[in-house]
C-alpha positions as CSV (number, residue, x, y, z in Angstrom):
1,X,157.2,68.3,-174.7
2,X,159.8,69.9,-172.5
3,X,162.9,67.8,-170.5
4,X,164.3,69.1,-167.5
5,X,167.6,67.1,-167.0
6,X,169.7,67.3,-163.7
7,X,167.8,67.9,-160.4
8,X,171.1,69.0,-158.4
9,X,171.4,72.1,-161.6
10,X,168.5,73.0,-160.9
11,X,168.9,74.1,-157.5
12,X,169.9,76.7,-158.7
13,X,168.2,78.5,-161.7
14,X,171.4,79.5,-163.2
15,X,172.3,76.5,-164.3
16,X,169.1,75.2,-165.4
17,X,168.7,72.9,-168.8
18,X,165.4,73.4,-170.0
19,X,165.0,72.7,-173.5
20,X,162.6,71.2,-176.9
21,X,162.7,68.0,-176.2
22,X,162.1,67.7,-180.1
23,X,165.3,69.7,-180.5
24,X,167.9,67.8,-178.4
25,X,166.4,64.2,-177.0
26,X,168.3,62.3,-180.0
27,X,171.6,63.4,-178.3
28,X,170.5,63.1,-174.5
29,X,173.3,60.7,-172.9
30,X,172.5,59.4,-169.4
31,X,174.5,59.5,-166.9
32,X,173.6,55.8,-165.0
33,X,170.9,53.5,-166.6
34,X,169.3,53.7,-163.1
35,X,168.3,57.1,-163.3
36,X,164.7,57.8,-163.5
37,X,162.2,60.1,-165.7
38,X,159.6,61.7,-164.3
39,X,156.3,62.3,-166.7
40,X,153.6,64.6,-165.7
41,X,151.4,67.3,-167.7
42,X,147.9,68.5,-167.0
43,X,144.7,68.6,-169.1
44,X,143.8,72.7,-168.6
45,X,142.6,74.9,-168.4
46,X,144.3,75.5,-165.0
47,X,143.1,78.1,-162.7
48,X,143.4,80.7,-159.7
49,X,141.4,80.7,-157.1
50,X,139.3,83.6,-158.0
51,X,138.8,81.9,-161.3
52,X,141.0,83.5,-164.1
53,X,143.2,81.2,-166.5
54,X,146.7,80.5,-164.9
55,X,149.0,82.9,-166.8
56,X,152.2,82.1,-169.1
57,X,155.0,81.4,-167.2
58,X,153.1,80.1,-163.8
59,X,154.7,77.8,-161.5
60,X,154.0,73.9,-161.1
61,X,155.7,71.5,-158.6
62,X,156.7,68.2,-158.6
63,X,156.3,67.3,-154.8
64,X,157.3,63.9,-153.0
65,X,155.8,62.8,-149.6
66,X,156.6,59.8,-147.8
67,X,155.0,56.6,-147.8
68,X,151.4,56.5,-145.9
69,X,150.9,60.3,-146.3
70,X,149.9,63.2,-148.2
71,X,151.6,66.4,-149.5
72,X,151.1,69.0,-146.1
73,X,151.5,72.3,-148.3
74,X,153.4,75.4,-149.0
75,X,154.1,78.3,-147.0
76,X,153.9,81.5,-148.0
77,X,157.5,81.7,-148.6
78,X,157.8,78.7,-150.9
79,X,159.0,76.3,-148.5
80,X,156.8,73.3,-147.6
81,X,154.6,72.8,-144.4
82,X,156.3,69.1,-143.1
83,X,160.3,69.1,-143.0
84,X,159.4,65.1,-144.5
85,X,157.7,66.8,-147.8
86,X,160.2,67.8,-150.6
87,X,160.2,69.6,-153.7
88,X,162.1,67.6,-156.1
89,X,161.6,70.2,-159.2
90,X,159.5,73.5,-159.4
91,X,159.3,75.6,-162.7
92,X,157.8,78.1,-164.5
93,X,155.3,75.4,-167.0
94,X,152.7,77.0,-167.7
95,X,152.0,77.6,-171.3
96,X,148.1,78.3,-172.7
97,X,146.9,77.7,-169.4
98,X,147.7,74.1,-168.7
99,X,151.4,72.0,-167.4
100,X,152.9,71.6,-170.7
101,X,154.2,68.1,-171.7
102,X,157.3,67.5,-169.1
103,X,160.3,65.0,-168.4
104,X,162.0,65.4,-165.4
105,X,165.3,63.4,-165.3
106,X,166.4,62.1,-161.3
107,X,169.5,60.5,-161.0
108,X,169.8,57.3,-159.6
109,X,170.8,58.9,-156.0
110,X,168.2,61.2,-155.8
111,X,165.8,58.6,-156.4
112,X,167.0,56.3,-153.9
113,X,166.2,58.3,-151.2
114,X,162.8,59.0,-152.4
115,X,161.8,55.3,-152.9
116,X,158.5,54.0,-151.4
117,X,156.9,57.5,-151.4
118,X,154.1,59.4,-153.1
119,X,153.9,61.4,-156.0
120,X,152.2,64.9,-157.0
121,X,152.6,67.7,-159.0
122,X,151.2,71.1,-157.3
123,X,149.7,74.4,-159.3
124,X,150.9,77.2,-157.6
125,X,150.3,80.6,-157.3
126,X,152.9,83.2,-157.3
127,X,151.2,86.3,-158.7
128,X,153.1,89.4,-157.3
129,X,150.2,92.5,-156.8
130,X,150.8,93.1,-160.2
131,X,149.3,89.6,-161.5
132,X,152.7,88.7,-162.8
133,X,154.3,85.1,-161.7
134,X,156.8,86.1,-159.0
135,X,158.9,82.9,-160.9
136,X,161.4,80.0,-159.1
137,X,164.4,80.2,-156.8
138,X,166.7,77.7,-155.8
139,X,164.3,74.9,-157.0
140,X,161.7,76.8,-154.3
141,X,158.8,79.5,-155.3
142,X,159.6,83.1,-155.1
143,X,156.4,83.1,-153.1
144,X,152.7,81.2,-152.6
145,X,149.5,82.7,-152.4
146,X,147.7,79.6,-153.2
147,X,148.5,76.3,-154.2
148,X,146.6,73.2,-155.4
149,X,147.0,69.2,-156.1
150,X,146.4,68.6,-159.6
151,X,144.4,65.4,-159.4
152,X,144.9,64.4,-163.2
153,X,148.5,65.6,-163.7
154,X,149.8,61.7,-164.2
155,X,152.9,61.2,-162.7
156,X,154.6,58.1,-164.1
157,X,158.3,57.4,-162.8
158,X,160.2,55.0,-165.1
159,X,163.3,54.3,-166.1
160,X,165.4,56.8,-168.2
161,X,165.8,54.3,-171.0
162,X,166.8,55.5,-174.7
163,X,163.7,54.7,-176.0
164,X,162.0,56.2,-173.2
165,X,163.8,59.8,-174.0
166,X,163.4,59.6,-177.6
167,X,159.4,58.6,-177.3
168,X,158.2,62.0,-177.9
169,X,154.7,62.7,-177.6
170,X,152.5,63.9,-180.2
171,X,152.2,68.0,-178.9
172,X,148.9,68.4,-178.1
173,X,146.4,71.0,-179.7
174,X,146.9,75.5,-178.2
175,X,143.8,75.9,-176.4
176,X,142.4,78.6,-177.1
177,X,141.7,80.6,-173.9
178,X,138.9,83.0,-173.7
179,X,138.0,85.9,-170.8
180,X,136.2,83.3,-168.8
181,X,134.3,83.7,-165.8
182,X,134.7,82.5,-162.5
183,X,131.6,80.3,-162.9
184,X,132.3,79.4,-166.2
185,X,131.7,75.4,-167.0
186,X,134.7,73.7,-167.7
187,X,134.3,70.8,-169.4
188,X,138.1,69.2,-169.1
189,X,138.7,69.3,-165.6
190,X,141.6,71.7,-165.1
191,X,143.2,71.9,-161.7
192,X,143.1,74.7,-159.2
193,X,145.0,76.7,-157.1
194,X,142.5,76.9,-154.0
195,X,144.3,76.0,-150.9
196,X,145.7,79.5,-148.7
197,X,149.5,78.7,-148.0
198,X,150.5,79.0,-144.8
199,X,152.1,82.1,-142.8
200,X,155.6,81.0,-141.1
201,X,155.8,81.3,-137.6
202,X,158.9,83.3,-137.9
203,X,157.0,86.4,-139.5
204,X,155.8,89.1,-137.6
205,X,152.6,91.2,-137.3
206,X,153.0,94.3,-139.5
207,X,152.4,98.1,-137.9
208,X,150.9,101.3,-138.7
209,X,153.4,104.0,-138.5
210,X,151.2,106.4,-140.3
211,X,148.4,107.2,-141.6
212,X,146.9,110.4,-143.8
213,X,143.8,111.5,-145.8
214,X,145.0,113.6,-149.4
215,X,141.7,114.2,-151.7
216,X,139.8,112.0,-150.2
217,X,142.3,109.2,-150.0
218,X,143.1,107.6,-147.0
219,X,146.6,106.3,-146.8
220,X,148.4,103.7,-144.4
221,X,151.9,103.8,-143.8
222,X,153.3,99.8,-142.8
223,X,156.6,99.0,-141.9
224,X,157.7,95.2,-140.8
225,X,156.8,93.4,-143.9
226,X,157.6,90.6,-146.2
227,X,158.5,89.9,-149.4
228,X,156.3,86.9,-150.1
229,X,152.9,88.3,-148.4
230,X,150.9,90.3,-150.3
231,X,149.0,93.0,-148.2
232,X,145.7,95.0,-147.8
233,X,143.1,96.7,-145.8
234,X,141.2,95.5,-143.1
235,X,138.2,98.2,-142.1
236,X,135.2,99.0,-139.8
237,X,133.5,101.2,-137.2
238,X,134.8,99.1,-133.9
239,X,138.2,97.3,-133.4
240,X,136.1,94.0,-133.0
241,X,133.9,94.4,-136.4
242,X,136.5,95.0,-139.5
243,X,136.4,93.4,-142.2
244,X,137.8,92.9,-146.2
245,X,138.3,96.5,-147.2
246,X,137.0,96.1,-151.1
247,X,137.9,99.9,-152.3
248,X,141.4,99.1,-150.4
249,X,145.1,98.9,-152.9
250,X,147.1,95.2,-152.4
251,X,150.3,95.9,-152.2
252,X,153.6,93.6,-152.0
253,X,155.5,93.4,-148.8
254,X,159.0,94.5,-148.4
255,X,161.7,93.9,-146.1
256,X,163.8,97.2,-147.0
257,X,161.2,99.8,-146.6
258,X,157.7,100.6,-145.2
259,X,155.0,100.1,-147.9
260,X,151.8,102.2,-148.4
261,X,148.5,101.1,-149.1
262,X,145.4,103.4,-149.7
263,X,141.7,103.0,-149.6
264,X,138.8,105.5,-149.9
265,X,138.6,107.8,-146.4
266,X,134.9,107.8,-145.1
267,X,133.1,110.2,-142.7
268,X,133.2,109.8,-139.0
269,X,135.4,107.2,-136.9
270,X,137.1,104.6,-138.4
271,X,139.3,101.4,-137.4
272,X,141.9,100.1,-139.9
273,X,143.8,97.2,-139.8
274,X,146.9,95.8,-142.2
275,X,146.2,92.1,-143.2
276,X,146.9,89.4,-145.5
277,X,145.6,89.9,-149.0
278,X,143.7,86.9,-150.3
């Protein structure tokens, strides 16, 4: 089990406690007997939308909305959809493809002005091009391809009592994960990450600035990018019919420099367009 204490800390990463609860809960003193812990976890095995086992070191949030409504989403840059939403915690949890064990300590103001509304804990999809977890800034994610409600995560909010602290649940048993397929039956249930985050309003359309055919290869120059979009090829005879180019590179967005993504060149005229890798 792992026990995140102090939500204000965490904004910012630096000065994040995250530590065996086993190690360290005998010694945890609370700062008000009115601050609340936070319990959530998740069954496993947790996965992406295109089916693979979330990695080590993936990203789950704990998400409030208020009363009478549901969590709106992410956007691609980590922030959420509705200005009412809130992230209260988000961390890298994933171990053996599943939320580890997890208290969340909120202090007694921080919970007052999140009485009365409703609970849920998010998987969330971070990958950089690479397949590595882009990680947690500021209490926000680094980035969000995808992200999903994880219906059996459990959240239970109750008081941060000594004996509640010290209760430390039995670990439960490494799963062992196997190269499964997308199709593959899973018999306990995981969560997914299968809803597309949204694209800011703020962010532009990228451009073309250049474009080249080397051994075959045909190779887009694109400035006017971002950080937290994740881009690819677009292709097709006409303008109007393009489509998924499946031979085309993804390649991360950045803000400082143009990028370049390459695809197979093909006889005769060709359209490209720069899109949104999904």
């Amino acid at each position: 089990m792992i026990i995140i204490r102090g939500y204000a800390a965490y904004r910012h990463l630096l000065a994040m406690v995250v530590v065996l609860a086993f190690a360290v809960l005998p010694n945890v003193s609370l700062a008000s007997n009115q601050d609340k812990i936070a319990r959530f976890s998740t069954s496993g095995i947790d996965r992406y939308a295109d089916g693979t086992a979330v990695v080590d070191g993936e990203c789950y949030a704990l998400v409030w909305s208020p009363k009478g409504s549901t969590f709106a989403g992410f956007s691609a840059d980590g922030t959420t959809v509705s200005s009412a939403d809130r992230v209260v915690l988000a961390a890298p949890l994933a171990v053996d493809g599943r939320c580890r064990d997890s208290l969340f300590q909120i202090s007694a103001e921080e919970y007052a002005e999140l009485a009365g509304g409703v609970w849920a804990v998010c998987l969330v999809d971070t990958r950089l091009a690479n397949g590595v977890p882009a990680g947690v800034a500021a209490n926000v994610p680094r980035r969000v391809n995808r992200w999903g409600v994880v219906e059996n995560a459990g959240v239970k909010i109750e008081p941060a009592s000594v004996s509640a602290l010290t209760a430390v649940a039995r670990p439960k048993a490494a799963k062992r994960l196997m190269l499964a397929s997308a199709d593959e039956a899973d018999d306990e249930g995981g969560a997914c990450a299968d809803t597309l985050s949204a694209v800011p309003d703020s962010v532009t359309q990228p451009r073309i600035t250049g474009f080249e055919v080397v051994d075959g290869v045909a190779r887009l120059t694109v400035e006017g990018t971002v950080p937290f979009l994740t881009y690819t090829i677009s292709a097709g005879d006409t303008p109007d019919a393009l489509t998924a180019d499946d031979a085309a590179g993804w390649v991360d967005g950045d803000t400082a420099k143009p990028i370049e993504i390459e695809t197979d060149a093909v006889k005769g005229s060709r359209f490209f367009k720069v899109t949104r890798a999904e």
